[in-house]
Chimera marker file (.cmm) of the C-alpha trace (Angstrom):
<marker_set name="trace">
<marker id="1" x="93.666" y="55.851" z="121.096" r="1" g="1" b="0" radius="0.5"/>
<marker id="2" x="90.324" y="56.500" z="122.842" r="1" g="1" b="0" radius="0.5"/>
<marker id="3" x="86.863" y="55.422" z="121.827" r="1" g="1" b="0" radius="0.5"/>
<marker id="4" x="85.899" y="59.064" z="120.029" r="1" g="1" b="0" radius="0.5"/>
<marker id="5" x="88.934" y="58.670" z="117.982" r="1" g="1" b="0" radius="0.5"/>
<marker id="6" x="88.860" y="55.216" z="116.395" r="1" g="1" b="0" radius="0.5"/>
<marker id="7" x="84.911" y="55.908" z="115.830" r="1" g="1" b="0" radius="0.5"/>
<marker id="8" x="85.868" y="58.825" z="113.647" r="1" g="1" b="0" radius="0.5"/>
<marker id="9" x="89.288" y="57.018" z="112.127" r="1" g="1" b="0" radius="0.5"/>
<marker id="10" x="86.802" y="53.800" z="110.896" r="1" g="1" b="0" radius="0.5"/>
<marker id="11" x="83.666" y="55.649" z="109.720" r="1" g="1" b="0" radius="0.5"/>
<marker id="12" x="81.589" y="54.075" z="112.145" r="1" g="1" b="0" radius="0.5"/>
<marker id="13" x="78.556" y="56.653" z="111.953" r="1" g="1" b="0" radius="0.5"/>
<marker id="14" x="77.147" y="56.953" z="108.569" r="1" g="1" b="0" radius="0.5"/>
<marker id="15" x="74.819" y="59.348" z="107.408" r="1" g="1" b="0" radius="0.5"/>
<marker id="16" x="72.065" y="57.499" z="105.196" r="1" g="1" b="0" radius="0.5"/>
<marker id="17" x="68.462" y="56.363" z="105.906" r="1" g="1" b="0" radius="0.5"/>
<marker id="18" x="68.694" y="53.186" z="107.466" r="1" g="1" b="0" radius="0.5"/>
<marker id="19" x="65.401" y="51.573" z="109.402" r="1" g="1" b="0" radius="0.5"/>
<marker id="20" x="66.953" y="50.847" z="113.035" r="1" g="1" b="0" radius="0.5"/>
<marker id="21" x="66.728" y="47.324" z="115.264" r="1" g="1" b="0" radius="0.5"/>
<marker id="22" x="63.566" y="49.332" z="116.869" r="1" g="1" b="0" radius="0.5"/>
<marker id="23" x="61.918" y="49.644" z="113.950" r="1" g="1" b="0" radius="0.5"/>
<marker id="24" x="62.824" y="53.758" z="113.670" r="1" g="1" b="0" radius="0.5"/>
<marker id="25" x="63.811" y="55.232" z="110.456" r="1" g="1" b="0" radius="0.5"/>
<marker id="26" x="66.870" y="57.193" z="110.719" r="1" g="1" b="0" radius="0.5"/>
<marker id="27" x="69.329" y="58.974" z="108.633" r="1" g="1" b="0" radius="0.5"/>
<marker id="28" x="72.116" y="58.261" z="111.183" r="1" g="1" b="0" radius="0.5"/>
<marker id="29" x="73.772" y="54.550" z="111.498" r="1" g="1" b="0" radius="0.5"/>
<marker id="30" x="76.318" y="53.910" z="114.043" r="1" g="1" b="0" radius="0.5"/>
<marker id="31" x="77.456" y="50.457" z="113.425" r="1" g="1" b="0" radius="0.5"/>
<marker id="32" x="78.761" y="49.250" z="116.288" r="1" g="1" b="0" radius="0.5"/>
<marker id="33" x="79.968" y="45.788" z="115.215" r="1" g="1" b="0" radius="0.5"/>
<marker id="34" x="82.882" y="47.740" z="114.046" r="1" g="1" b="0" radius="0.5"/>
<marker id="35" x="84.661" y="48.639" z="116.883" r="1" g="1" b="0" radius="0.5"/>
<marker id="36" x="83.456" y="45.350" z="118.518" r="1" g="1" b="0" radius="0.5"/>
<marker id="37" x="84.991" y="43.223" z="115.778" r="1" g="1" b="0" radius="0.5"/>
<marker id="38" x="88.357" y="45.099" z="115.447" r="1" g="1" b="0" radius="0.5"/>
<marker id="39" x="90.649" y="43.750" z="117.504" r="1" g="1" b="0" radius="0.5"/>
<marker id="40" x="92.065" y="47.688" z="118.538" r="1" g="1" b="0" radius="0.5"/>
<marker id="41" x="88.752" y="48.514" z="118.874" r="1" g="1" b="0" radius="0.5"/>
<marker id="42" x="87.233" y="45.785" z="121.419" r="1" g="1" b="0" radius="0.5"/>
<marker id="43" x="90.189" y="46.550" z="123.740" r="1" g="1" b="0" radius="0.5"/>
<marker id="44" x="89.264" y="50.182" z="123.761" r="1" g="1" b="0" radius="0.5"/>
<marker id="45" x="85.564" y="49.580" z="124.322" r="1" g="1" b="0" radius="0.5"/>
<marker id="46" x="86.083" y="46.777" z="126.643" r="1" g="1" b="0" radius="0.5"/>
<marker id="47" x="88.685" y="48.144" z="128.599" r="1" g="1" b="0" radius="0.5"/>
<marker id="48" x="86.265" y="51.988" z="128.447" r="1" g="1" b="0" radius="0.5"/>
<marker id="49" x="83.413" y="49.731" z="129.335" r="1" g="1" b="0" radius="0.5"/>
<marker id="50" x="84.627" y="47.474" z="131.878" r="1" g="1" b="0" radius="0.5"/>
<marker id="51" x="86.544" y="50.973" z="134.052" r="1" g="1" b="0" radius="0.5"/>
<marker id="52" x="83.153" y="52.951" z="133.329" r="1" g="1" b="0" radius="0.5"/>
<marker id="53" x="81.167" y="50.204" z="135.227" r="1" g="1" b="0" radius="0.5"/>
<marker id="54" x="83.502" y="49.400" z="137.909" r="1" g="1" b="0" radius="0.5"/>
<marker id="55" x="84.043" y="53.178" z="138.940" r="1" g="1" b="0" radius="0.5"/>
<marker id="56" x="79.744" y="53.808" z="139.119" r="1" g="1" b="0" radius="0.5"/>
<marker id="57" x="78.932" y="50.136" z="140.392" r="1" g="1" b="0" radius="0.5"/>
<marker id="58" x="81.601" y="49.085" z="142.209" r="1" g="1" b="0" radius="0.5"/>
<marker id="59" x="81.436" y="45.228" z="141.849" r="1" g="1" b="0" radius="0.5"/>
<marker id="60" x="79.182" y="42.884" z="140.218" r="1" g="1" b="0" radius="0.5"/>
<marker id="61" x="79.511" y="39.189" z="139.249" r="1" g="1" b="0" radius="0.5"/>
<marker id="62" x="78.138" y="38.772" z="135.847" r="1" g="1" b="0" radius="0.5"/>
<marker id="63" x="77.906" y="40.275" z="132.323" r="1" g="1" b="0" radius="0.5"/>
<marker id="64" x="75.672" y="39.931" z="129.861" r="1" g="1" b="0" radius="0.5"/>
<marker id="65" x="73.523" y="40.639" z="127.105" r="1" g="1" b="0" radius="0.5"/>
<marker id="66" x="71.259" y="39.681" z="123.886" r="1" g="1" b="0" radius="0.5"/>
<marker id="67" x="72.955" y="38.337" z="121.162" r="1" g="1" b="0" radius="0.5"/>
<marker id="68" x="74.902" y="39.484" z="118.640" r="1" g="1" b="0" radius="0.5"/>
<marker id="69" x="75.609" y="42.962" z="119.697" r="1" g="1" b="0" radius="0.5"/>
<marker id="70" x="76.938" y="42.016" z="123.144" r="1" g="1" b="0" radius="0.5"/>
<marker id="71" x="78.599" y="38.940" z="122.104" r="1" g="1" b="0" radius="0.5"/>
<marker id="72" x="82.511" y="40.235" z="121.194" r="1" g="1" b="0" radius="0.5"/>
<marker id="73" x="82.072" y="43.127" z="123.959" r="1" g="1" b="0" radius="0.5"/>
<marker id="74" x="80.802" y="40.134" z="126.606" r="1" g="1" b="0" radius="0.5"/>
<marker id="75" x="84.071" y="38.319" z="125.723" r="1" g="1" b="0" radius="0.5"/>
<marker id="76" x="86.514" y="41.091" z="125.606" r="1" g="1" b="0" radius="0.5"/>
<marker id="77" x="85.167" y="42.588" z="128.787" r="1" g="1" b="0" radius="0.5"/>
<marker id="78" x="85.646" y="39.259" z="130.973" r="1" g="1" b="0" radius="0.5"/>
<marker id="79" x="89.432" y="38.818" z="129.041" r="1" g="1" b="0" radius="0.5"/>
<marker id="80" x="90.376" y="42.424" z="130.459" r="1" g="1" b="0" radius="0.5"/>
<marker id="81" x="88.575" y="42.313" z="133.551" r="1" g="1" b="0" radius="0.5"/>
<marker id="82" x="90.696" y="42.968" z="136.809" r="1" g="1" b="0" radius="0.5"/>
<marker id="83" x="88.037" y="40.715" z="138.784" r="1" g="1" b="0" radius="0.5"/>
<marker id="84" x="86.370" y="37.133" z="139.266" r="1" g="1" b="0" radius="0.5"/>
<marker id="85" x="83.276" y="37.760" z="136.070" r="1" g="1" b="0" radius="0.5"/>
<marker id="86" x="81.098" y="35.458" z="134.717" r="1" g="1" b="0" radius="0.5"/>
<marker id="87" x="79.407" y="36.318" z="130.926" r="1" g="1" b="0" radius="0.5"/>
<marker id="88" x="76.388" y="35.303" z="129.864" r="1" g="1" b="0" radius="0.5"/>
<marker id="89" x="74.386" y="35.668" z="126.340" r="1" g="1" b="0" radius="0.5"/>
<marker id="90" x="70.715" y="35.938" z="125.884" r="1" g="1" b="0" radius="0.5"/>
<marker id="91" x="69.587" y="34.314" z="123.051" r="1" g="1" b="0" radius="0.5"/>
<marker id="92" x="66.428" y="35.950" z="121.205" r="1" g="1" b="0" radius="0.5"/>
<marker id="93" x="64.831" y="32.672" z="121.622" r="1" g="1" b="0" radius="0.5"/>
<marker id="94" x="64.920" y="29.606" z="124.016" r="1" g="1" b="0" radius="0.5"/>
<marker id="95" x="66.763" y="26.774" z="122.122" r="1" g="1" b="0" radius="0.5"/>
<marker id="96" x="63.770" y="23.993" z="120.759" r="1" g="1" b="0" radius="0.5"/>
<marker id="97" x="65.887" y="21.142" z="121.527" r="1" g="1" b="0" radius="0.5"/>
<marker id="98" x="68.791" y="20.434" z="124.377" r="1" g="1" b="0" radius="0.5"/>
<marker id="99" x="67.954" y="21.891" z="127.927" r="1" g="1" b="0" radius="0.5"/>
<marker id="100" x="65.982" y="24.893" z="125.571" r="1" g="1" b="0" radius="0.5"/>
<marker id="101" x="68.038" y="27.674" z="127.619" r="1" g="1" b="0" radius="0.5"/>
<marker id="102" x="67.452" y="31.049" z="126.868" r="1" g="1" b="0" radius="0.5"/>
<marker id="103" x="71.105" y="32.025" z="128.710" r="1" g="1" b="0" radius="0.5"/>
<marker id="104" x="73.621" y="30.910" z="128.343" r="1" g="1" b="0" radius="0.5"/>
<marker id="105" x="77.005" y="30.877" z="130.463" r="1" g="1" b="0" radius="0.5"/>
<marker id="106" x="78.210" y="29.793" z="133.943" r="1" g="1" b="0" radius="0.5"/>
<marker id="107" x="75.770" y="32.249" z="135.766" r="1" g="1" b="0" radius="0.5"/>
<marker id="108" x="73.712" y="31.311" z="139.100" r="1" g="1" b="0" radius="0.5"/>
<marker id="109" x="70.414" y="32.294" z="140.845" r="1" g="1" b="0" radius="0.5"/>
<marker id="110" x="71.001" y="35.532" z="142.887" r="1" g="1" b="0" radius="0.5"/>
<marker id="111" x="74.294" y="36.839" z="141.428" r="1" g="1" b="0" radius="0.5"/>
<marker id="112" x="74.697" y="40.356" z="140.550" r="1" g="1" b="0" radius="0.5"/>
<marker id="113" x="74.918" y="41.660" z="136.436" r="1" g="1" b="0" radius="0.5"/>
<marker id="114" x="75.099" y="44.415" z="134.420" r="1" g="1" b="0" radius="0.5"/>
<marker id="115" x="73.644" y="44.220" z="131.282" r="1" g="1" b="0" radius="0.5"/>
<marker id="116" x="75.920" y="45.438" z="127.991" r="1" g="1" b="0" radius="0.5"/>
<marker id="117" x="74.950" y="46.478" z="124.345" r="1" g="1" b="0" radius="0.5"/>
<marker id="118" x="76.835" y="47.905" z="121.724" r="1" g="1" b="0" radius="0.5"/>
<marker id="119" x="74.311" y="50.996" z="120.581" r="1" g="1" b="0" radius="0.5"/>
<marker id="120" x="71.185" y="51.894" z="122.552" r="1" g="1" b="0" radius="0.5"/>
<marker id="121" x="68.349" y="53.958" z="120.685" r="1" g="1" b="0" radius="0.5"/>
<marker id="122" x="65.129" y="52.644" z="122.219" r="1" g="1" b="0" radius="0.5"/>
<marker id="123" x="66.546" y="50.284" z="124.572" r="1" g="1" b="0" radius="0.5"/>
<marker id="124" x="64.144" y="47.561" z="123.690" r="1" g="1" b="0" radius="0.5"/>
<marker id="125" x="67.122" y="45.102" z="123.182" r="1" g="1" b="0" radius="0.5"/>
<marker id="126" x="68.698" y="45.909" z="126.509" r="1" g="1" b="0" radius="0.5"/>
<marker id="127" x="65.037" y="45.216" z="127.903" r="1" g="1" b="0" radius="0.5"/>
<marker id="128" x="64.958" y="42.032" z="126.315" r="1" g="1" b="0" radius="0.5"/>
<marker id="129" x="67.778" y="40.545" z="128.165" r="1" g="1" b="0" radius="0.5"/>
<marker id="130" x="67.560" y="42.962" z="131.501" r="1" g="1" b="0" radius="0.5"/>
<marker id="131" x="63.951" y="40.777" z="131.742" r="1" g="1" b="0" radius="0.5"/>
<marker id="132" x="66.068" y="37.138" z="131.068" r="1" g="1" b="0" radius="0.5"/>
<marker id="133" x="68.327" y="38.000" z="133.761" r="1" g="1" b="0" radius="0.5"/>
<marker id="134" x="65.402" y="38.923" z="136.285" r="1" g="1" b="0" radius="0.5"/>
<marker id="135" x="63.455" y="36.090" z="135.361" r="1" g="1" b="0" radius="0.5"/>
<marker id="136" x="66.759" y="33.459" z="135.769" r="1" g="1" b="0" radius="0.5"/>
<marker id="137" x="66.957" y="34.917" z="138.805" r="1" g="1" b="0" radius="0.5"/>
<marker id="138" x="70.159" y="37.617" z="139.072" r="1" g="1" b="0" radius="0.5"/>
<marker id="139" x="70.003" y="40.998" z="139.872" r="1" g="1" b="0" radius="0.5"/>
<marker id="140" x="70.043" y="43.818" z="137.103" r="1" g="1" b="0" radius="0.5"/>
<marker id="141" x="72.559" y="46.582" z="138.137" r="1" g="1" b="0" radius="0.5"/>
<marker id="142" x="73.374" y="48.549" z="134.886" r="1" g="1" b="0" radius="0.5"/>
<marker id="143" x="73.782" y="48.542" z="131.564" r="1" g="1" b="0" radius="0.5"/>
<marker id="144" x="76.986" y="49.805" z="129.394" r="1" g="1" b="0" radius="0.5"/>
<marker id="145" x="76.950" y="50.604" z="125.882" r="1" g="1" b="0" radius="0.5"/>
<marker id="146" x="79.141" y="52.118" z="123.590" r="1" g="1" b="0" radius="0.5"/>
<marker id="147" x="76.889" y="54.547" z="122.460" r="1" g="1" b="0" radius="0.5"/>
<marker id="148" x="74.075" y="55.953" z="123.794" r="1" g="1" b="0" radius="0.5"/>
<marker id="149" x="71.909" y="57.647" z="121.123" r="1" g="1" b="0" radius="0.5"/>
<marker id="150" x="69.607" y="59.169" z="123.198" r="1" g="1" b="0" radius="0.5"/>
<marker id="151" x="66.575" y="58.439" z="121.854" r="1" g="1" b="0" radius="0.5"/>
<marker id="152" x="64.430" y="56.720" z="124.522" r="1" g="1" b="0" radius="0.5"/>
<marker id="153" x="66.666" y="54.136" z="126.126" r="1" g="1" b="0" radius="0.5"/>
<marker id="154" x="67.603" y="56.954" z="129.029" r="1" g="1" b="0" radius="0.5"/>
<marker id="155" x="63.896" y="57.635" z="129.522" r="1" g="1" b="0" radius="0.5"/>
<marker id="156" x="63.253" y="53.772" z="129.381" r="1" g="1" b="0" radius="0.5"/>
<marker id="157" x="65.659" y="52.275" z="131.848" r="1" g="1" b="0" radius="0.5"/>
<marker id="158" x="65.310" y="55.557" z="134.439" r="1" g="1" b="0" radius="0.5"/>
<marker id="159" x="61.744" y="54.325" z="134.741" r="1" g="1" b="0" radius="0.5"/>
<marker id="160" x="62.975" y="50.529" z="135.449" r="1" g="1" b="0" radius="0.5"/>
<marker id="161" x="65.443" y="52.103" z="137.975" r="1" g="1" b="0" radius="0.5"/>
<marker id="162" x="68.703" y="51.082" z="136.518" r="1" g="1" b="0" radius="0.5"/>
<marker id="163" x="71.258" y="53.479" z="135.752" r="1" g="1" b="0" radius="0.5"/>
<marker id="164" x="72.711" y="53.505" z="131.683" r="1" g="1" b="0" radius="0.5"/>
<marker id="165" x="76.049" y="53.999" z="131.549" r="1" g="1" b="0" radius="0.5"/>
<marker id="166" x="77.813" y="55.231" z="127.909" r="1" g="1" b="0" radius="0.5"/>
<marker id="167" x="81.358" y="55.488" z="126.519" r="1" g="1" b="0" radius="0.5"/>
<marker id="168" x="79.479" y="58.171" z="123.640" r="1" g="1" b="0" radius="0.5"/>
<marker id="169" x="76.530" y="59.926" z="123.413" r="1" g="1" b="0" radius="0.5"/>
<marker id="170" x="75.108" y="60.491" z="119.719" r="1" g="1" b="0" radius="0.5"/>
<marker id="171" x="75.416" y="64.218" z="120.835" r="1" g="1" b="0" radius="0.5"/>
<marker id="172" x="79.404" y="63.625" z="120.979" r="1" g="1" b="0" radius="0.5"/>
<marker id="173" x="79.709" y="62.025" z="117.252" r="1" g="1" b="0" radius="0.5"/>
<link id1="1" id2="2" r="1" g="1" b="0" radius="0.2"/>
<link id1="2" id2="3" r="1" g="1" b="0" radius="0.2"/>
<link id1="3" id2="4" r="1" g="1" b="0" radius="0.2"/>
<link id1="4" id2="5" r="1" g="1" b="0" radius="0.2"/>
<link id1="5" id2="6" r="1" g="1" b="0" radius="0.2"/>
<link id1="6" id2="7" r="1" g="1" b="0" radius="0.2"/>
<link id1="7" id2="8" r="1" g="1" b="0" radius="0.2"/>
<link id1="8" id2="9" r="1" g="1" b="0" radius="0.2"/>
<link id1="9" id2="10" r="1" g="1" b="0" radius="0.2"/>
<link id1="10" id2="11" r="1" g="1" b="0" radius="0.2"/>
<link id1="11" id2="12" r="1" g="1" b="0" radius="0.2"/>
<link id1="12" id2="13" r="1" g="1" b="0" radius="0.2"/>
<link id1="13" id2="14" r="1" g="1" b="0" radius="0.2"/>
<link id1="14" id2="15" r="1" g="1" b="0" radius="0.2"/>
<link id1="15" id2="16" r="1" g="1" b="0" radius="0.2"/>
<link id1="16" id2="17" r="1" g="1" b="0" radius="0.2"/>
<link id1="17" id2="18" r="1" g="1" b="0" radius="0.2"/>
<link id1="18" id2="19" r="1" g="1" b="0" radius="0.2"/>
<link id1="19" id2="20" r="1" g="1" b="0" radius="0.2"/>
<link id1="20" id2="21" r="1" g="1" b="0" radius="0.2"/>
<link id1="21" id2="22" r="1" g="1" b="0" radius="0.2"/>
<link id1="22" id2="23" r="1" g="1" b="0" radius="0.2"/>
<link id1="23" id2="24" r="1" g="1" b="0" radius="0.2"/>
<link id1="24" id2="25" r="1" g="1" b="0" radius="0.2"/>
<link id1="25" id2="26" r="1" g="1" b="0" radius="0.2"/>
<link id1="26" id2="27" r="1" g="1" b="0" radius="0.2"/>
<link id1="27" id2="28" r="1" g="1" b="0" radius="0.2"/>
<link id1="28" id2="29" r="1" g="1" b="0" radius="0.2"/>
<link id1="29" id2="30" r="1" g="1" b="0" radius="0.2"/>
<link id1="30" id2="31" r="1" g="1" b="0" radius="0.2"/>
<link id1="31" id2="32" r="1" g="1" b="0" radius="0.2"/>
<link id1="32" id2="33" r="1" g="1" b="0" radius="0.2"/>
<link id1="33" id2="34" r="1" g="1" b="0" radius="0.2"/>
<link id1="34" id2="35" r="1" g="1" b="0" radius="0.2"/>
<link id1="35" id2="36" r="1" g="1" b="0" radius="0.2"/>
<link id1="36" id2="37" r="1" g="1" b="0" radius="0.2"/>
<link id1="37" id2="38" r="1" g="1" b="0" radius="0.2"/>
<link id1="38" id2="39" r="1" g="1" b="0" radius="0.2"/>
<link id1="39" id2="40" r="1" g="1" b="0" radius="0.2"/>
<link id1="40" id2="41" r="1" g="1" b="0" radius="0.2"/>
<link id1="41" id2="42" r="1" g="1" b="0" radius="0.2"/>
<link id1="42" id2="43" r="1" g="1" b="0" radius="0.2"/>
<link id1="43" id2="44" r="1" g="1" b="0" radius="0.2"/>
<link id1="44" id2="45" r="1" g="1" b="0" radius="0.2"/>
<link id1="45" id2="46" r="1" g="1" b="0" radius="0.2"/>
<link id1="46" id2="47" r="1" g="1" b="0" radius="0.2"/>
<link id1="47" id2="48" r="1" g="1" b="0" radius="0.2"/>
<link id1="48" id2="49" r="1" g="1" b="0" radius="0.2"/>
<link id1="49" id2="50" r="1" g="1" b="0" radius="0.2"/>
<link id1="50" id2="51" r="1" g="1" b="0" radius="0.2"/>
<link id1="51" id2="52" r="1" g="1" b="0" radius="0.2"/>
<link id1="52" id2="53" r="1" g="1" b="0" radius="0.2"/>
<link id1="53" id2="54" r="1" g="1" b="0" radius="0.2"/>
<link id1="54" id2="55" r="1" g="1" b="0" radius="0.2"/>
<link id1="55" id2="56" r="1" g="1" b="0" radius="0.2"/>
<link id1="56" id2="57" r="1" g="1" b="0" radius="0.2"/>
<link id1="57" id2="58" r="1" g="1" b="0" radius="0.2"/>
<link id1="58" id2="59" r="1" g="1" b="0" radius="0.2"/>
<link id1="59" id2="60" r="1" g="1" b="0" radius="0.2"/>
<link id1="60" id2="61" r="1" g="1" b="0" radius="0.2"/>
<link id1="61" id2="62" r="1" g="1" b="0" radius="0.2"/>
<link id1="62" id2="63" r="1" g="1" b="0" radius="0.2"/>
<link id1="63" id2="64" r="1" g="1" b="0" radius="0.2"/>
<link id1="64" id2="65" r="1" g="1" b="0" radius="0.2"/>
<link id1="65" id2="66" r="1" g="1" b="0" radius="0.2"/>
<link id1="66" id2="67" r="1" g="1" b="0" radius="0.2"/>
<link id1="67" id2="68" r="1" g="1" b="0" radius="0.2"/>
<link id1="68" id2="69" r="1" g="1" b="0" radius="0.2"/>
<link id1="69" id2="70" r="1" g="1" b="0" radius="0.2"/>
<link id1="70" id2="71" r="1" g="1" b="0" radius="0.2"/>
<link id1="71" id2="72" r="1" g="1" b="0" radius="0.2"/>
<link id1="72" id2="73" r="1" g="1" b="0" radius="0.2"/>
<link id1="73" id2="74" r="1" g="1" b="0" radius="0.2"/>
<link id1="74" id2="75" r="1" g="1" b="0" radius="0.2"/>
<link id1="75" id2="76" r="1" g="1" b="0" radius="0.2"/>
<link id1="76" id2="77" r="1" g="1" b="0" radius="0.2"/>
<link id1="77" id2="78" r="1" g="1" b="0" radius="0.2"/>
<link id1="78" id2="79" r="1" g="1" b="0" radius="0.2"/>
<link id1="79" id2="80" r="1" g="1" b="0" radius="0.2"/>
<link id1="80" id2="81" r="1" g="1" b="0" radius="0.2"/>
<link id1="81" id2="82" r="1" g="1" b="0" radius="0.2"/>
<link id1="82" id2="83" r="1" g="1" b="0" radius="0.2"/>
<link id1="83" id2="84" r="1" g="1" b="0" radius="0.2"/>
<link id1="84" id2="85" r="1" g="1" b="0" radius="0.2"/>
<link id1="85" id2="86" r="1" g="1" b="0" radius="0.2"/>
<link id1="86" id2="87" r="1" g="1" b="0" radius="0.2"/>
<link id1="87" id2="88" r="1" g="1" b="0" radius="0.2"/>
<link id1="88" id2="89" r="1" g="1" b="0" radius="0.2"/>
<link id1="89" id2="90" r="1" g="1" b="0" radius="0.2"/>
<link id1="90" id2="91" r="1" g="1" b="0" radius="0.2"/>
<link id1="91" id2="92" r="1" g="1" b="0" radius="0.2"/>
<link id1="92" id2="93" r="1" g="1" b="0" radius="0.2"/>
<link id1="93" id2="94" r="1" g="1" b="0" radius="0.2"/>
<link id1="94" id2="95" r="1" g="1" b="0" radius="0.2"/>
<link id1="95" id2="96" r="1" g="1" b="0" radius="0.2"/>
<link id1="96" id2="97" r="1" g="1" b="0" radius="0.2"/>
<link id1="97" id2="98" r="1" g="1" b="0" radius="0.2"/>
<link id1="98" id2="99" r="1" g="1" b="0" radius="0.2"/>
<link id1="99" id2="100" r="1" g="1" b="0" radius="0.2"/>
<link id1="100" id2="101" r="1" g="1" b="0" radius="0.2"/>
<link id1="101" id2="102" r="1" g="1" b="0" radius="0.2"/>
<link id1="102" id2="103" r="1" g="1" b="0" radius="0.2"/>
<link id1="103" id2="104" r="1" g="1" b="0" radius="0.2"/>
<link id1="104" id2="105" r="1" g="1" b="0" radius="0.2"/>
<link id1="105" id2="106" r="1" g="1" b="0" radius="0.2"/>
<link id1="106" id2="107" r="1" g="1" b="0" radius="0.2"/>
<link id1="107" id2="108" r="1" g="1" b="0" radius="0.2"/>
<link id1="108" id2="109" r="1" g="1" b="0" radius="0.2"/>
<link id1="109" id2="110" r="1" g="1" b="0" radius="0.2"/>
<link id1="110" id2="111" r="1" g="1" b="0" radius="0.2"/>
<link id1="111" id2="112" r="1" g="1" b="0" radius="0.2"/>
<link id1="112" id2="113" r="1" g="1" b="0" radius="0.2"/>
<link id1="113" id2="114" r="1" g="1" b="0" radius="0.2"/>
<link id1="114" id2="115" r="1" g="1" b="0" radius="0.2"/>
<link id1="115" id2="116" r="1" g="1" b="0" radius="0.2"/>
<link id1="116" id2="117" r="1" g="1" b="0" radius="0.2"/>
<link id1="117" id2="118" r="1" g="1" b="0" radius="0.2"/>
<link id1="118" id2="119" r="1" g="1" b="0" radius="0.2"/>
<link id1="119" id2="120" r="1" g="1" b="0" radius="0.2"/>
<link id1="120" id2="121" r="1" g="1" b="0" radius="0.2"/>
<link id1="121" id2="122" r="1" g="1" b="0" radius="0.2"/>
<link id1="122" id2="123" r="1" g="1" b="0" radius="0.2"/>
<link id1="123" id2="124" r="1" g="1" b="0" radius="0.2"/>
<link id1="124" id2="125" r="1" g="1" b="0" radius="0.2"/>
<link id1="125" id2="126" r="1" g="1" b="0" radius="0.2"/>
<link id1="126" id2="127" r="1" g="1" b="0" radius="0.2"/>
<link id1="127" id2="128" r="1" g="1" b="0" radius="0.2"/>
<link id1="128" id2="129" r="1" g="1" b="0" radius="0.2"/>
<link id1="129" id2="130" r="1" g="1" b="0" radius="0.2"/>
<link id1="130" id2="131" r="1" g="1" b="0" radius="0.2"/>
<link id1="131" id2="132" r="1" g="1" b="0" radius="0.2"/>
<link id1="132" id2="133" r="1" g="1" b="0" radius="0.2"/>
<link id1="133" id2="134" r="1" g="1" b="0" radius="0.2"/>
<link id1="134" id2="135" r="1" g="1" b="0" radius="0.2"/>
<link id1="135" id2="136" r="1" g="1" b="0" radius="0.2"/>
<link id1="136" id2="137" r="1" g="1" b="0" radius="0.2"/>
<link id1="137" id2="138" r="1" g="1" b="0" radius="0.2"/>
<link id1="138" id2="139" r="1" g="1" b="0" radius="0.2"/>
<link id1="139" id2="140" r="1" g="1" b="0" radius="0.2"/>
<link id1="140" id2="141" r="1" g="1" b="0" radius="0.2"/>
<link id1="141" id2="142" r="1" g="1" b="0" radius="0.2"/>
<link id1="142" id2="143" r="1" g="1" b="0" radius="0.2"/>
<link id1="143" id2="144" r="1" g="1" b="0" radius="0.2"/>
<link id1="144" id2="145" r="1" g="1" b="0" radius="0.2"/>
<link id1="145" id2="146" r="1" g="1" b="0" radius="0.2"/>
<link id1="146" id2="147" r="1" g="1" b="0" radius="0.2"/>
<link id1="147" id2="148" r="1" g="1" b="0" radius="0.2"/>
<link id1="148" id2="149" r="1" g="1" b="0" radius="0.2"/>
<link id1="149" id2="150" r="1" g="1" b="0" radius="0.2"/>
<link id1="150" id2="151" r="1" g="1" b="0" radius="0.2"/>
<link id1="151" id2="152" r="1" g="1" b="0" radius="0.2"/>
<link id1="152" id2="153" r="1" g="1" b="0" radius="0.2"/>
<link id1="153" id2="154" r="1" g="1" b="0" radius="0.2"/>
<link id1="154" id2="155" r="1" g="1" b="0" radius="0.2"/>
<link id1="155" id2="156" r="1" g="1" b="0" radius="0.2"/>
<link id1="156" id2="157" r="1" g="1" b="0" radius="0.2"/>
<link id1="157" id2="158" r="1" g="1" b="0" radius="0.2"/>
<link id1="158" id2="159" r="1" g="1" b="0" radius="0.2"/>
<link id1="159" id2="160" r="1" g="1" b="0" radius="0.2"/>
<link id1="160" id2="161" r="1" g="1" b="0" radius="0.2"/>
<link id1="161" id2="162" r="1" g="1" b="0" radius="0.2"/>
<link id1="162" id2="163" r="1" g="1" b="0" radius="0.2"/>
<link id1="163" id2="164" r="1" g="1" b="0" radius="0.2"/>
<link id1="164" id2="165" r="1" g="1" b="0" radius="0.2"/>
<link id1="165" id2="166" r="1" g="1" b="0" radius="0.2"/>
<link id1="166" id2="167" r="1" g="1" b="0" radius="0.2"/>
<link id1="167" id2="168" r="1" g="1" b="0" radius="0.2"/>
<link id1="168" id2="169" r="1" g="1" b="0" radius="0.2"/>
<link id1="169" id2="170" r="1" g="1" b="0" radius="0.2"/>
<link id1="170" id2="171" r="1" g="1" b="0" radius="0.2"/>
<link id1="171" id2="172" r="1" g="1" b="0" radius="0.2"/>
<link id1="172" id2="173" r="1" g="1" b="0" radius="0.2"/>
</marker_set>
């Protein structure tokens, strides 16, 4: 089964007004979390994901992105991947206590990422962790989502310079 298919098999878009992570109202909700928490559908996306970034990148060394909507994808993506990958999370906020990291994971100064998300609208989230990553030190290639829904996040990360990469567009659901 592709991606398209088990999005329209588990009602993943939903038409109702719903107010969006970017703060947008919006009478169209594509929740994510359920093809990221399904165990068919996290090998689909991951697998979708993971081929879609190797075939425009080539390589990288680490993937990663803010919590919770990259979390399952991060994890499924490094299980299926056909090459040496670190993951790393960003939280939304350092920890107060411990070493008070704001990533966290096994990545270094100066390696290579691609940042990952689950649904992009604005991009704002992406941005969020694409700026942890710079400012620990690695090298923002990309980001992958799901689904793209084209409504800023293109405009947003062609002005940073980094290439968006989606499984969907909004325009295909």
């Amino acid at each position: 089964m592709d991606i398209l298919n088990f999005i329209k098999k588990y009602d993943i878009v939903q038409h109702e007004k719903v107010i969006l992570s970017s703060g947008k109202v919006s009478n169209l909700y594509i929740d994510g979390k359920k093809v990221s928490l399904d165990s068919e559908g996290v090998k689909i996306a991951a697998n979708g994901l993971y081929e879609l970034l190797v075939k425009n990148l080539n390589s990288f060394d680490a993937i990663g992105g803010l919590t919770l909507g990259a979390d399952p994808l991060i994890g499924a993506i490094l299980y299926h991947s056909k090459h040496s990958l670190k993951g790393f999370i960003v939280r939304k906020e350092a920890k107060g206590h411990g070493l008070q990291k704001l990533i966290e994971g096994p990545v270094e100064k100066g390696m290579s990422c691609v940042i990952v998300e689950d649904v992009v609208t604005t991009g704002k989230s992406a941005l969020k962790a694409i700026s942890a990553a710079q400012e620990f030190g690695m090298k923002v290639l990309g980001i992958g989502c799901l689904v793209n829904r084209q409504e800023g996040g293109d405009e947003l990360f062609q002005s940073l310079n980094l290439p968006l990469f989606s499984l969907l567009n909004a325009s295909d659901l």
